[in-house]
C-alpha positions as CSV (number, residue, x, y, z in Angstrom):
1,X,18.0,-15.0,17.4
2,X,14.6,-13.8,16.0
3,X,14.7,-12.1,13.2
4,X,13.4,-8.5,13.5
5,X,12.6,-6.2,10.3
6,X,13.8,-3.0,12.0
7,X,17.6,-4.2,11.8
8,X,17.5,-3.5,7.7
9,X,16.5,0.2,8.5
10,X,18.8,0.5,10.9
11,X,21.9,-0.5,8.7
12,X,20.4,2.1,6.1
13,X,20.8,4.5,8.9
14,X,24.3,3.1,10.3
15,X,25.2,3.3,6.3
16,X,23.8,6.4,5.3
17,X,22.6,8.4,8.2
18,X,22.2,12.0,6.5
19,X,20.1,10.7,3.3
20,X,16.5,11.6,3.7
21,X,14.0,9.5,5.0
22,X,10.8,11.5,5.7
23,X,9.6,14.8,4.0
24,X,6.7,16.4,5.6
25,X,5.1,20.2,5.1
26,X,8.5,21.3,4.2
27,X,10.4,19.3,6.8
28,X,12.9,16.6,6.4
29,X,14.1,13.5,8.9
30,X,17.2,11.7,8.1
31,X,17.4,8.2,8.5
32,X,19.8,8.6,11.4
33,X,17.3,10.6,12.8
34,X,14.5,8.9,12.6
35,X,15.8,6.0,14.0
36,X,17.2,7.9,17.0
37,X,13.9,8.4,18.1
38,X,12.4,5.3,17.2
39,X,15.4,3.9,19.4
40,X,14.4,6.4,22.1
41,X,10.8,5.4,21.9
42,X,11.6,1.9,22.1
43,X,14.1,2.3,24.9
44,X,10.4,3.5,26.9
45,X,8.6,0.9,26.0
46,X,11.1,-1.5,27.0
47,X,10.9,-0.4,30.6
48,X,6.4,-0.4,30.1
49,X,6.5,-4.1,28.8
50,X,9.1,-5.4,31.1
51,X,10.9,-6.8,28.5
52,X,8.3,-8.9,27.5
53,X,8.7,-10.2,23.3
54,X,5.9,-9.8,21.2
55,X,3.9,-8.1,23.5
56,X,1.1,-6.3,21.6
57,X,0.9,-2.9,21.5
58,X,-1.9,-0.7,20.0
59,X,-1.5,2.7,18.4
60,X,-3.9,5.7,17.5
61,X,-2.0,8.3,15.6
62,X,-2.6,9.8,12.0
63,X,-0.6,10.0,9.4
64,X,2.6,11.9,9.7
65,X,6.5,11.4,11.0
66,X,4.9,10.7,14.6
67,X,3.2,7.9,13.0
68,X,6.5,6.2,11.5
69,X,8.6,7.1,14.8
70,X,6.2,5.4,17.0
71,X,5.3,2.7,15.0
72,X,9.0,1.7,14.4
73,X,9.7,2.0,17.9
74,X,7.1,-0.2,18.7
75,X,8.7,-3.1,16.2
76,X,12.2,-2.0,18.0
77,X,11.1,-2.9,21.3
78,X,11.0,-6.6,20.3
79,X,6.5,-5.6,20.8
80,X,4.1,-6.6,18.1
81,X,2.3,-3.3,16.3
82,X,-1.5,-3.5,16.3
83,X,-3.4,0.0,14.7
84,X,-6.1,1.2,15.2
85,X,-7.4,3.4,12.0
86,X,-8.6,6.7,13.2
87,X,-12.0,6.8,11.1
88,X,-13.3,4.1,13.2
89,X,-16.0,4.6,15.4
90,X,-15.4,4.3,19.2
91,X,-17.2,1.6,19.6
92,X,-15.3,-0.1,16.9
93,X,-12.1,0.8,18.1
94,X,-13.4,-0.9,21.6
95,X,-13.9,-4.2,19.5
96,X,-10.5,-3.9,18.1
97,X,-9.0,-3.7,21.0
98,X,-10.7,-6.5,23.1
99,X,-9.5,-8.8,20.1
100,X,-6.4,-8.2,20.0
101,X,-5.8,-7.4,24.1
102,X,-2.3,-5.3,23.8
103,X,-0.9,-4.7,26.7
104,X,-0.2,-0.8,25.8
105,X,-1.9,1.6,24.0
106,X,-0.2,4.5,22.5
107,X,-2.2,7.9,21.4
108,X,-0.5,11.1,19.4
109,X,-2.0,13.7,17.3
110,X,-5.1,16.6,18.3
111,X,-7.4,13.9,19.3
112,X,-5.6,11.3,21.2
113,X,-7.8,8.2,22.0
114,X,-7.2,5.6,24.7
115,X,-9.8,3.2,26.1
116,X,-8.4,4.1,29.6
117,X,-7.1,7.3,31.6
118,X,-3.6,8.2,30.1
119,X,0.0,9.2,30.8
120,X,1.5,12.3,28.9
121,X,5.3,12.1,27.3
122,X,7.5,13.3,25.1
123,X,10.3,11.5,23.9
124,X,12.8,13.0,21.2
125,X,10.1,15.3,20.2
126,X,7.4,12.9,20.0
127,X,4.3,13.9,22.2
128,X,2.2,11.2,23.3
129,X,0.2,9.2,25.3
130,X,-0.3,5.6,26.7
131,X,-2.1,3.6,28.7
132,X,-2.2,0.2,29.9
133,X,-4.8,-2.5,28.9
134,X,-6.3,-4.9,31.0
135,X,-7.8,-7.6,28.2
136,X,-8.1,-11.4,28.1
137,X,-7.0,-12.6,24.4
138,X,-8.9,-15.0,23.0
139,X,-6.5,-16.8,21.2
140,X,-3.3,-18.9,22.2
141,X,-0.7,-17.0,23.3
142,X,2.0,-19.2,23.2
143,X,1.1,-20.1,19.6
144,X,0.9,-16.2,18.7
145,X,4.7,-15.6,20.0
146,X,5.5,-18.7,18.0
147,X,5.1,-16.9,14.7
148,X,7.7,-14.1,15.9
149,X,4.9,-11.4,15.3
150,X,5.5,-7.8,13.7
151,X,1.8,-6.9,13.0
152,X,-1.5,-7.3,13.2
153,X,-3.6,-6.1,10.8
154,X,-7.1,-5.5,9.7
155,X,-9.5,-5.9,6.3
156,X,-10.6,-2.5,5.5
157,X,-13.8,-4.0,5.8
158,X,-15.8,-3.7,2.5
159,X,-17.4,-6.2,2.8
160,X,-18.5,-7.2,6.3
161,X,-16.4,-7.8,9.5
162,X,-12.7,-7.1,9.5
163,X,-10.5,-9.8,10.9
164,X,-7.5,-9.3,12.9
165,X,-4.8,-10.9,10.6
166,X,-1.1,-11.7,11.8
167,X,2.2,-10.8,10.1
168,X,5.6,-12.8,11.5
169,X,8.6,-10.5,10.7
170,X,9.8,-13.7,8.3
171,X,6.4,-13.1,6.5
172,X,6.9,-9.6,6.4
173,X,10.3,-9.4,4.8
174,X,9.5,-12.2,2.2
175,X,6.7,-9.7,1.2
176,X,8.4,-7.1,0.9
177,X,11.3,-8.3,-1.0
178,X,8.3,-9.9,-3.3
179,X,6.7,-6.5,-3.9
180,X,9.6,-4.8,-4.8
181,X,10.1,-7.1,-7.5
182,X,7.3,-5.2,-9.6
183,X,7.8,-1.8,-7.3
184,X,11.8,-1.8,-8.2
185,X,12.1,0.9,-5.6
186,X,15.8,2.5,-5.0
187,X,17.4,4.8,-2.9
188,X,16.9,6.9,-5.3
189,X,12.9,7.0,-5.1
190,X,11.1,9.8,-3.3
191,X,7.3,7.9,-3.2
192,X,4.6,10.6,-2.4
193,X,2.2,9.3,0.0
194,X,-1.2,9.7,0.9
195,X,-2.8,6.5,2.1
196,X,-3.5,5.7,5.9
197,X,-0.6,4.2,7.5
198,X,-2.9,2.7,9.4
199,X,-3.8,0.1,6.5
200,X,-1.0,0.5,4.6
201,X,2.2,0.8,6.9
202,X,3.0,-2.6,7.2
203,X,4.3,-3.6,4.2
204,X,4.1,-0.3,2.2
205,X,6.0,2.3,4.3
206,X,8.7,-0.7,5.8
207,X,9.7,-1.6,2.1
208,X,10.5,2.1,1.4
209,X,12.7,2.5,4.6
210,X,14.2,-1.0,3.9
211,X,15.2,0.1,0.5
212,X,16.5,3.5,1.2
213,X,13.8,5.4,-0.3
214,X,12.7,8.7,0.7
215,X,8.8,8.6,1.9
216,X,6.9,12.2,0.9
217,X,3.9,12.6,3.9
218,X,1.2,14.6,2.0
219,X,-1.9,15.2,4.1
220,X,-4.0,16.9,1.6
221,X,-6.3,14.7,-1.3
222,X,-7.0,17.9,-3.4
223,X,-5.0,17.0,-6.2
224,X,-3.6,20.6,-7.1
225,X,-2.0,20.6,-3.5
226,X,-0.9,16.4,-3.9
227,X,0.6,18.2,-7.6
228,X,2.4,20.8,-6.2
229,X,3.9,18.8,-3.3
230,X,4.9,16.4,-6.2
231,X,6.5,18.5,-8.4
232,X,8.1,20.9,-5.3
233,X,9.8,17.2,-3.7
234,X,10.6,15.6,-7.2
235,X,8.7,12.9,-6.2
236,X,9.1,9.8,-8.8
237,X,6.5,7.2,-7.3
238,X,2.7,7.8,-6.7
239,X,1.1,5.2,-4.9
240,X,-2.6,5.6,-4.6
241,X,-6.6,4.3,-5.3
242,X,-8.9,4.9,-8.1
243,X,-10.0,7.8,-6.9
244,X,-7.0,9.6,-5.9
245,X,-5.7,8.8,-9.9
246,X,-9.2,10.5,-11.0
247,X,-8.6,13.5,-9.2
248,X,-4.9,13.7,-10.4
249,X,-5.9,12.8,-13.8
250,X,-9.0,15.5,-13.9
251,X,-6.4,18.0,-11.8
252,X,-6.8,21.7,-14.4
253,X,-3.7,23.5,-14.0
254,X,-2.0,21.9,-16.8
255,X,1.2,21.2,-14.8
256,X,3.6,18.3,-15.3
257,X,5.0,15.7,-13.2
258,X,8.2,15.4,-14.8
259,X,10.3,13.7,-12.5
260,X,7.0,10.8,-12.1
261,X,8.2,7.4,-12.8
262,X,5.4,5.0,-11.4
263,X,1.9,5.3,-10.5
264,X,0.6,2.6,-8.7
265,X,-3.2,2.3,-8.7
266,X,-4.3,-0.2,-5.7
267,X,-7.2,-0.8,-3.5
268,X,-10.1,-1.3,-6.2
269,X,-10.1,-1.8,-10.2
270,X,-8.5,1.5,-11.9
271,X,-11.1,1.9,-14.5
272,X,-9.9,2.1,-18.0
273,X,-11.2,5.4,-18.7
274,X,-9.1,7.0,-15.6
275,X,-5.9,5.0,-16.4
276,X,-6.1,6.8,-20.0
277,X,-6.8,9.7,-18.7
278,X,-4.1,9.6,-16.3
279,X,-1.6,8.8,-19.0
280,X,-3.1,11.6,-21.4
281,X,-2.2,14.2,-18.0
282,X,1.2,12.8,-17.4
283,X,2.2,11.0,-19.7
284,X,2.8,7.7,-17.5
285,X,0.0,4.8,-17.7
286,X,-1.1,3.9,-14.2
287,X,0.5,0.7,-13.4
288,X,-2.8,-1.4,-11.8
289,X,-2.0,-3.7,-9.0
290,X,-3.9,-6.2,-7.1
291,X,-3.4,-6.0,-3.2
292,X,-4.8,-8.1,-0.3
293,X,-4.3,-7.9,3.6
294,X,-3.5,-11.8,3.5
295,X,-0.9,-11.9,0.4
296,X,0.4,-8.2,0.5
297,X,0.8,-7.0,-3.1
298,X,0.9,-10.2,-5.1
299,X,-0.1,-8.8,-8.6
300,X,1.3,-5.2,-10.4
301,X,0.4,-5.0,-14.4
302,X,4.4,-3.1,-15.3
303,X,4.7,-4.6,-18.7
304,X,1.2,-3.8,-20.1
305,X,0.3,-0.8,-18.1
306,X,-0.4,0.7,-21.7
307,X,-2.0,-2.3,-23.7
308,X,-3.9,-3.5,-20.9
309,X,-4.7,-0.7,-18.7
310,X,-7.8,-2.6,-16.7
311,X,-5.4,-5.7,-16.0
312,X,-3.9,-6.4,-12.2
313,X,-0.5,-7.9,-14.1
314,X,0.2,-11.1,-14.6
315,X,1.8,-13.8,-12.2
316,X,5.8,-13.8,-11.7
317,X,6.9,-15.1,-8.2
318,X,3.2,-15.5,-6.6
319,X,1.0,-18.3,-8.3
320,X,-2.2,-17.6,-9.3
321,X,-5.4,-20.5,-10.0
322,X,-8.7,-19.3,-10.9
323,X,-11.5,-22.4,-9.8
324,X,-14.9,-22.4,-10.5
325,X,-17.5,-23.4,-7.9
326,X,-16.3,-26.8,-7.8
327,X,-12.6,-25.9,-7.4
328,X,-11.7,-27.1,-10.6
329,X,-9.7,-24.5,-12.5
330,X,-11.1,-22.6,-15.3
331,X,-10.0,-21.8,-18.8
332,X,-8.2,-19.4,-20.1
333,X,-11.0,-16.5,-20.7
334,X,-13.0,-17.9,-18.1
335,X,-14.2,-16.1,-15.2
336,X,-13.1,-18.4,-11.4
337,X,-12.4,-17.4,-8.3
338,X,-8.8,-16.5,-7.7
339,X,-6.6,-18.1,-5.3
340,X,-2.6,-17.5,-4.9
341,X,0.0,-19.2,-2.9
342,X,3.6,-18.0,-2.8
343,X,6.0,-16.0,-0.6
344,X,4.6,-13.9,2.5
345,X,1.0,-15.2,2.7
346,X,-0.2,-14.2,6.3
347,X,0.4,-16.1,9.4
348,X,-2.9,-16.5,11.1
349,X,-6.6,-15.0,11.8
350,X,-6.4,-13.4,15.1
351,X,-10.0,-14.8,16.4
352,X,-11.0,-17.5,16.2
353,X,-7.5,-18.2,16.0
354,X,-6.5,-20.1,12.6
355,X,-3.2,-20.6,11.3
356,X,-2.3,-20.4,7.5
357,X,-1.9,-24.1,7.1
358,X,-5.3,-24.5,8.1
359,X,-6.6,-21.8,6.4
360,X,-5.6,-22.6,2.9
361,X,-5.9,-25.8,1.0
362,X,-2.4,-26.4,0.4
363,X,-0.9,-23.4,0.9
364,X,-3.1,-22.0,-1.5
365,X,-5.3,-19.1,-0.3
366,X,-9.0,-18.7,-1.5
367,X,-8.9,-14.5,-2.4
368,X,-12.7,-14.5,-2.6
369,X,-11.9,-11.9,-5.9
370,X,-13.3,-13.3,-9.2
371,X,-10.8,-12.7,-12.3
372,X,-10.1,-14.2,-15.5
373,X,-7.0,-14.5,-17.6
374,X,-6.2,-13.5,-21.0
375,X,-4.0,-16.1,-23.3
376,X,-0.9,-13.6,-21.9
377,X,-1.7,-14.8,-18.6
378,X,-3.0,-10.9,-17.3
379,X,-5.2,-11.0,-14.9
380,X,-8.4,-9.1,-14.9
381,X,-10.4,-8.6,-12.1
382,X,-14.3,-9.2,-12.6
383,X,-15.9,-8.4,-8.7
384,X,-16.2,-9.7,-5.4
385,X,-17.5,-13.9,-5.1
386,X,-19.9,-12.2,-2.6
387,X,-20.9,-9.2,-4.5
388,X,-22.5,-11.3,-7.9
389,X,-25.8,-10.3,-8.7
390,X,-28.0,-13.2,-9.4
391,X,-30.9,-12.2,-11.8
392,X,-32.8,-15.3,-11.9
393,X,-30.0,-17.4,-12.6
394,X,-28.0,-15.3,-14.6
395,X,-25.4,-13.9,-12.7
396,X,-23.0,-10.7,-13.6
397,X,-21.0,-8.3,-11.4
398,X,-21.8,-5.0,-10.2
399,X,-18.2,-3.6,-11.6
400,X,-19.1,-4.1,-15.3
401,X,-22.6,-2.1,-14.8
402,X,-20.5,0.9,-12.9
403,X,-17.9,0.7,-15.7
404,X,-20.9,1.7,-18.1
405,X,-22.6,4.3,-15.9
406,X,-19.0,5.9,-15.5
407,X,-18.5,6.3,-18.9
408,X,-22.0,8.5,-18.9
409,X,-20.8,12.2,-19.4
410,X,-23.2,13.1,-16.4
411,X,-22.3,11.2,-13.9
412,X,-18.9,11.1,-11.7
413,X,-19.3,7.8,-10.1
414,X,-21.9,5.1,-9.1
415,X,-22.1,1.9,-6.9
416,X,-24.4,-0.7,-8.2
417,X,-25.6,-3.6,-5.9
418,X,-28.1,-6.1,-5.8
419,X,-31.7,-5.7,-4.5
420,X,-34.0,-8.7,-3.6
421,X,-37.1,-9.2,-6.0
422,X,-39.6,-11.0,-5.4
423,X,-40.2,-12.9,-9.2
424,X,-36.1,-12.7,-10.5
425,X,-34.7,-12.9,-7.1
426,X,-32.6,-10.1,-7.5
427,X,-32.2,-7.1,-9.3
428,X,-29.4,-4.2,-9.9
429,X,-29.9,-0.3,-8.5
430,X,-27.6,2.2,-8.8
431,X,-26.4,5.0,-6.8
432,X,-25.3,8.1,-8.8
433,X,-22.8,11.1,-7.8
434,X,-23.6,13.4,-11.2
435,X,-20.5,15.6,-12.3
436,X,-23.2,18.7,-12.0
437,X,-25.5,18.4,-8.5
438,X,-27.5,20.7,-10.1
439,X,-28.4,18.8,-12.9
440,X,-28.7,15.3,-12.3
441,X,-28.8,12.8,-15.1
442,X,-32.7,11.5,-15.1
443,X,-33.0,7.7,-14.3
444,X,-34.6,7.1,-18.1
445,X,-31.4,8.8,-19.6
446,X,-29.2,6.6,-17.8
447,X,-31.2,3.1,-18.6
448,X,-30.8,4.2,-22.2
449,X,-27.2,4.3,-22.1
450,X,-26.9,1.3,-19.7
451,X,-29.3,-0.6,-22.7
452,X,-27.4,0.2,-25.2
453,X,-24.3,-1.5,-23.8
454,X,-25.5,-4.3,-21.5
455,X,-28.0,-7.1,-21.8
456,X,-31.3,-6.3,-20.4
457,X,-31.2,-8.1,-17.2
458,X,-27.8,-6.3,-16.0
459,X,-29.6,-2.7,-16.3
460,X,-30.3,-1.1,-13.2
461,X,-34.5,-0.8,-12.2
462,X,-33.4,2.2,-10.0
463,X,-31.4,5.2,-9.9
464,X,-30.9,7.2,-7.0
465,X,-28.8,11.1,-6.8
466,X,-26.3,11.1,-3.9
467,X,-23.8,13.4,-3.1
468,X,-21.0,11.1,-2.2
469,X,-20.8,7.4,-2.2
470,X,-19.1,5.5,0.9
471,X,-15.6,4.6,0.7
472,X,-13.2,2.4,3.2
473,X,-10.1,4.4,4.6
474,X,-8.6,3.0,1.3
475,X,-10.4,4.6,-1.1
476,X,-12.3,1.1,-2.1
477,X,-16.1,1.2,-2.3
478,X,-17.7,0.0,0.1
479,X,-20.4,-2.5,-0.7
């Protein structure tokens, strides 16, 4: 029989069905309870799929304990869980929906969305609302129920189109259980949360309910409300981006997190500034990790969070190679694309369909992330293969000229990308968000401190005020 990751949460809830699995705005669901209404939900969809397995089914819903009850019912019901993220645009979530062709879509929350008219429920105190689909997938179908699929999952999209990537419940469970290696989450863990499950519930939320933990919802991002719900749950693991850290780290009240274990920094490079301030606050160094849609959370720095704030960890179960352009592996010191191969890589691209083993060069998966590695074997990252600025042949990443602007006492945050020239071929500008909007840092001030640190050709020709820079649903950059 098919394995099915649901069956570890429901021995934690045959095993232990009053300890807590959900806290929410004062609220609390056991883990008997929770699964009572997945189960419930589940029973539903049963009858709506005709029992087909791995049937796709879409769901719209935001964060909260509707999110986790329908999604687990979803994976209960033998279907295959494909989200759709809530900032997307209609028009994206169309797209997203004729990729993957579900045969169900599910809606909750104050804006329900469904591509076609609804039906209305409520099961075990769940409102929502579903609809069929009536889509053609572009992709083998037989070869899709081969891989026993859980999820399908997309890139946040920082860099150009996401893809529609597939997670087998085999994959998933090796991930997990690789994860928790560096996470060591217990029973005894209450992990505050405040990431979209949307992008994150895949591996993220299912490793806390198969370990026993106790998930805290938090829907707010001001980080005096995030501390209070902290302190008020005895939360012991933050997991969260950059930016959530800097607003936790700059937070003003003075307040301790006493009960705070580990705080995981994901999505983008924790800068080192915000990791020491962070551990100044609370007296906990940010542990940085290094995750990717494809290989889950392959890279956590837990032994040098302190000596080696900006590093992703180094590699324990989950190989890592760095290549140059070539594919020949670099030296130690030396910046090379990084590629990893190891337990729960994904199982296929959606469309055009692709499975892994034709996807990677030996198992090995090309991360399109350049890094180098100190003589400890850390692994720092460096920027995006795609995001290198070329400056008539002198190449350097957009990262190391934000890490200088950041460290400007005027400014908040940048984003520094390339801009075609018509004599160097390209050249860096800079967008800045300036701690004070009513005093800006002028454009000459900034080249001066960019100067003094950086070689000529890496300083940025423009500067331009913004009040906010775009971000993904994950808190990365976009670029």
């Amino acid at each position: 029989m098919a394995l099915n990751v649901t069956v570890l949460v429901a021995a934690r809830a045959a095993n232990d069905p009053d300890r807590v699995a959900l806290l929410h705005s004062g609220q609390s669901w056991t883990y008997g309870e929770l699964l009572a209404r997945a189960d419930a939900i589940a029973a539903r969809l049963r009858e709506l799929l005709h029992g087909e397995h791995s049937a796709r089914v879409a769901l719209f819903c935001p964060n909260g304990p509707d999110y986790v009850a329908l999604a687990l019912g979803i994976l209960r019901a033998g279907a295959c869980l494909v989200p759709v993220a809530s900032e997307l645009a209609v028009p994206e979530r169309t797209a997203q929906i004729a990729l993957t062709a579900p045969r169900l879509m599910l809606a909750a929350g104050a804006h329900p969305w469904l591509p076609a008219a609804g039906v209305a429920e409520e099961i075990a105190g769940v409102h929502f609302s579903w609809c069929a689909v009536d889509a053609t997938p572009a992709f083998p179908e037989d070869h899709f129920a081969a891989l026993n699929p859980a999820f399908v999952r997309f890139s946040s999209g920082t860099t150009g189109t996401s893809k529609g990537i597939v997670l087998g419940h085999e994959t998933l469970l090796a991930r997990v259980h690789s994860a928790n290696r560096r996470l060591q989450i217990t029973p005894l863990d209450r992990v505050l949360w405040t990431l979209p499950m949307a992008h994150h519930f895949a591996v993220t939320i299912m490793l806390y309910m198969i370990e026993g933990a106790t998930t805290v919802l938090e829907d707010s991002h001001l980080a005096a409300e995030v501390l209070a719900t902290a302190c008020a749950t005895g939360a012991t693991v933050f997991y969260g981006s950059p930016f959530h850290l800097a607003l936790l780290a700059a937070e003003g009240s003075g307040r301790g997190w006493p009960s705070l274990r580990l705080a995981v920094g994901t999505a983008a490079a924790v800068p080192a500034t915000t990791a020491q301030a962070f551990q100044k606050r609370y007296g906990i160094a940010p542990a940085q990790g290094f995750g990717i849609i494809e290989a889950g959370l392959p890279l956590l720095n837990t032994d040098a969070a302190v000596t080696k704030p900006t590093s992703v960890g180094r590699p324990d179960d989950i190989a890592v190679r760095l290549r140059d352009e070539h594919g020949a592996d670099v030296a130690r010191g030396e910046i090379g694309e990084m590629w990893l191969r190891g337990p729960g890589m994904f199982d296929a691209y959606l469309a055009p369909w692709c499975e892994r083993a034709q996807a990677t060069d030996d198992g090995w998966f090309a991360t399109g992330d350049l890094a180098c590695q100190d003589e400890d074997g850390h692994v720092f990252l460096r920027g995006r293969r795609k995001s290198v600025i070329n400056f008539g042949g002198m190449k350097f990443f957009p990262e190391e000229v934000e890490a200088v602007l950041n460290a400007h006492p005027a400014v908040r945050e940048s984003r520094v990308s390339g801009e075609a020239h018509e004599r160097w071929g390209m050249v860096a500008v800079a967008e800045i968000v300036p701690r004070d909007a009513a005093q800006p840092p002028a454009g000459a001030a900034l080249g001066k401190h960019c100067r003094g640190q950086l070689a000529g050709y890496k300083v940025p020709v423009k500067f331009r005020v913004v009040t906010e820079l775009p971000r993904t649903a994950s808190g990365k950059l976009k670029r």
